[in-house]
C-alpha positions as CSV (number, residue, x, y, z in Angstrom):
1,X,-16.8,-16.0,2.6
2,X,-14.0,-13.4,1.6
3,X,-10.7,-13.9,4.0
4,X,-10.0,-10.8,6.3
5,X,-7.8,-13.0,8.8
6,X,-4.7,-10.9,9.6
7,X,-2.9,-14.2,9.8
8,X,-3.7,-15.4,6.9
9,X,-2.4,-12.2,5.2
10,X,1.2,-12.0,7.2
11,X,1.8,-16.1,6.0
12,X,0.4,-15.1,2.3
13,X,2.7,-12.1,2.1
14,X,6.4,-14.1,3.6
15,X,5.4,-16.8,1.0
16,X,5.5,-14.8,-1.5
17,X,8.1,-12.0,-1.0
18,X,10.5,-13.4,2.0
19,X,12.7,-15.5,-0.5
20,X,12.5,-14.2,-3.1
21,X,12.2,-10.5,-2.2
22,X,13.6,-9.9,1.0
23,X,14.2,-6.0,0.9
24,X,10.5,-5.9,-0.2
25,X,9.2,-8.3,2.9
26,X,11.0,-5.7,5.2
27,X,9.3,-3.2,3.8
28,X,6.3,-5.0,4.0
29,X,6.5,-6.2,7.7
30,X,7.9,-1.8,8.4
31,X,4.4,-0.9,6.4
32,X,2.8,-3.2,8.9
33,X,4.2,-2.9,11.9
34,X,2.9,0.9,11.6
35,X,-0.8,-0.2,10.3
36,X,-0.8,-1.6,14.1
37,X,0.0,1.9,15.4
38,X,-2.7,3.3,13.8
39,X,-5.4,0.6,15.0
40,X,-7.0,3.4,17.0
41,X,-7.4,5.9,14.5
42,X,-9.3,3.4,11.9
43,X,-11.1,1.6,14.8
44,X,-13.2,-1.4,13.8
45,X,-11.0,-1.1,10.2
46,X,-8.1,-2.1,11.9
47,X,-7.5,-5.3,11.0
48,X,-8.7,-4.6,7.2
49,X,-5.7,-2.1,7.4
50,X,-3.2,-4.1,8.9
51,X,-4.3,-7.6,6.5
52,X,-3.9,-4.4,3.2
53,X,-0.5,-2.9,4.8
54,X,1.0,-6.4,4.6
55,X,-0.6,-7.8,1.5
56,X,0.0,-4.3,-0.5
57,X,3.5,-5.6,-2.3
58,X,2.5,-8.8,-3.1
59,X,2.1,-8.5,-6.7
60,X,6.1,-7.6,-7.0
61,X,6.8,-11.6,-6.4
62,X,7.6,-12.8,-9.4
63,X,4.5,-15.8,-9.8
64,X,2.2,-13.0,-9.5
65,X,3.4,-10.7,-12.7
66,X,1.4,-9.9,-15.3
67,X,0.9,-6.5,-16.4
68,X,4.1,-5.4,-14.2
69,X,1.9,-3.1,-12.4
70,X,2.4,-4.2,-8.5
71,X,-1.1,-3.1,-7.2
72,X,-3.4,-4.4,-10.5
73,X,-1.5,-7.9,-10.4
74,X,-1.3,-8.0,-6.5
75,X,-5.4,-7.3,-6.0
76,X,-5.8,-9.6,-9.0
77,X,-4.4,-12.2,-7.1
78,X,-5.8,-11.5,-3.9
79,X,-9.6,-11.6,-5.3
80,X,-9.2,-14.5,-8.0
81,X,-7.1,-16.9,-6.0
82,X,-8.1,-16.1,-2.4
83,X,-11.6,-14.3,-2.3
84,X,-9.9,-11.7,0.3
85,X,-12.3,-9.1,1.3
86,X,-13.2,-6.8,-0.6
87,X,-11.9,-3.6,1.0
88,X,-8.4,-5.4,1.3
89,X,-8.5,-6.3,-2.5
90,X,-9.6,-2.8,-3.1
91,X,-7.0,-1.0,-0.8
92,X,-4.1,-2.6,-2.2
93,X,-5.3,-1.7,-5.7
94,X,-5.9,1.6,-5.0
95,X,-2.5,2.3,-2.4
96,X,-0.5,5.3,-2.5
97,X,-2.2,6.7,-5.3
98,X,-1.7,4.1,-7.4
99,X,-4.7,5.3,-10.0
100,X,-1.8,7.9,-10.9
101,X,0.7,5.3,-11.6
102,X,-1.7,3.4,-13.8
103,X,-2.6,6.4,-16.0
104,X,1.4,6.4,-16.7
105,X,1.3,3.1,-17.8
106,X,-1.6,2.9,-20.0
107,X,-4.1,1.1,-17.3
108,X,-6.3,3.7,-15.6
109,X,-9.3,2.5,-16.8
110,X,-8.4,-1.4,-15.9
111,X,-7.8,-0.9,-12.4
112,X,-10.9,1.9,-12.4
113,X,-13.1,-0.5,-13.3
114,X,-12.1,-3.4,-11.5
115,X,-11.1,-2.2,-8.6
116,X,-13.0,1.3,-7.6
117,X,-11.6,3.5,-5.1
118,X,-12.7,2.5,-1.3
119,X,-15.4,4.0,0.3
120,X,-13.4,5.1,3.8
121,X,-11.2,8.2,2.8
122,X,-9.0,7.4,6.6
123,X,-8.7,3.9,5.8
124,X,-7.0,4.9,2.5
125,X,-5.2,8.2,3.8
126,X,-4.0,5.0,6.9
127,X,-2.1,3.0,4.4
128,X,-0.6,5.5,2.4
129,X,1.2,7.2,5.6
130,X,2.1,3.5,6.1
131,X,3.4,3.0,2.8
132,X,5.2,6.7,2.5
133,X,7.1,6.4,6.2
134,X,8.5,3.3,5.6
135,X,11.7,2.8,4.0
136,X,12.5,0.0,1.5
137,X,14.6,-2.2,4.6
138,X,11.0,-1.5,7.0
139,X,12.2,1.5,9.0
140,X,10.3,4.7,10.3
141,X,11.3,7.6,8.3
142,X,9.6,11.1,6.8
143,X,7.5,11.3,3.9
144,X,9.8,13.7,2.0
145,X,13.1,11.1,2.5
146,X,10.9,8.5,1.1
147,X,9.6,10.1,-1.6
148,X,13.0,11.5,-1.8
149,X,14.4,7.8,-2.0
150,X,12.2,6.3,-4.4
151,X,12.6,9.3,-7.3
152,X,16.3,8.5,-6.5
153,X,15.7,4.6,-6.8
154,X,13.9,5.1,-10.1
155,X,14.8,7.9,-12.1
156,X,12.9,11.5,-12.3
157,X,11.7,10.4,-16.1
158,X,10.9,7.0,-15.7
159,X,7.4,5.7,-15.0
160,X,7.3,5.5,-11.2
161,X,9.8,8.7,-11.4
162,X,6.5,10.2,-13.3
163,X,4.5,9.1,-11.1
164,X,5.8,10.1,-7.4
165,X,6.2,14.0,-9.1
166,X,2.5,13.9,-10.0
167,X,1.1,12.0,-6.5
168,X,3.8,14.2,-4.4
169,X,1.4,16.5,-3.1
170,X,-1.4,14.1,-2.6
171,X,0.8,11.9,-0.6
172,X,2.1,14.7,2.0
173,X,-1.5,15.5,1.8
174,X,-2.5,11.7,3.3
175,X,0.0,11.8,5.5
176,X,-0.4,15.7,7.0
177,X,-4.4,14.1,7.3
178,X,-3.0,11.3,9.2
179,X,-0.7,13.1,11.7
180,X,-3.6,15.4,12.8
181,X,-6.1,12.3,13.2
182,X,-3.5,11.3,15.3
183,X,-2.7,14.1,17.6
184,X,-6.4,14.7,17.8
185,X,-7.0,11.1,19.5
186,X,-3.5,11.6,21.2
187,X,-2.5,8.2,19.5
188,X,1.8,8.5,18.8
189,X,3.5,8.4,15.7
């Protein structure tokens, strides 16, 4: 039976990243902490988001790198050692646009293939405004400082730099999707 417990995925995740990685297990716990605000807009998803939100960094900790590509070795991880539900495995391979990233690096077809894009189009817009309004120490913030940060973090030429120019638009794009789900069903952001 493949794990969703939301328990389960917040001890995982501090195993993994809270020694280690501690900037990144704030981040993680910020990501979240605002998966729970969006439990009404993704419904009966809700814990699939908040169990993907927390697990989405995972494959940064260093026993979980192999190809150096966070969301590949993370999901990896998550379906060979754990059996995690599917969608989970599949949203934290897919997040923030990460099929962009992989084409940078050489592995678009290797995540493609093992790890297809999920079926629920809010579930995936959900963690990306998650992921792109949360800063690397886990507070709120816009998607433009964030994206802001991480080009600054990275470098404008290096892969991930590559990357954020190329998913820019598709990120403000999630999140723009996400803020008007939101004032629709009157849930706050």
């Amino acid at each position: 039976m493949a794990t969703t417990n939301g328990d389960w995925a917040y001890e995982l995740a501090g195993e993994l990243l809270s020694s280690s990685l501690p900037r990144r297990w704030a981040h993680t716990q910020g990501v979240a902490a605002c998966a729970q605000t969006l439990a009404p807009l993704v419904g009966a998803n809700a814990e699939v988001l908040e169990s993907a939100a927390v697990l989405h960094d995972i494959g940064y900790a260093p026993p979980l790198v192999n190809t150096g590509f966070h969301p590949l070795d993370g999901a990896r991880y998550l379906r060979d050692t754990h059996a995690a539900d599917e969608r989970i495995v599949r949203l934290v391979a897919n997040h923030t646009y990460a099929l962009l990233e992989a084409e940078e690096r050489g592995l678009r077809d290797e995540l493609a293939d093992e790890f297809p894009l999920p079926d629920d189009p809010a579930l995936v817009d959900a963690l990306v405004y998650c992921d792109m309004t949360t800063t690397p120490d886990g507070r709120r913030t816009t998607s433009e400082e964030r994206l802001s940060e991480i080009l600054g973090r990275y470098g404008e030429d290096s892969v991930v730099g590559r990357f954020i120019r190329r998913a820019t638009p598709h990120i403000h794009a999630s999140v723009d999707r996400v803020r008007a789900a939101a004032a629709e069903a009157g849930v706050e952001l």
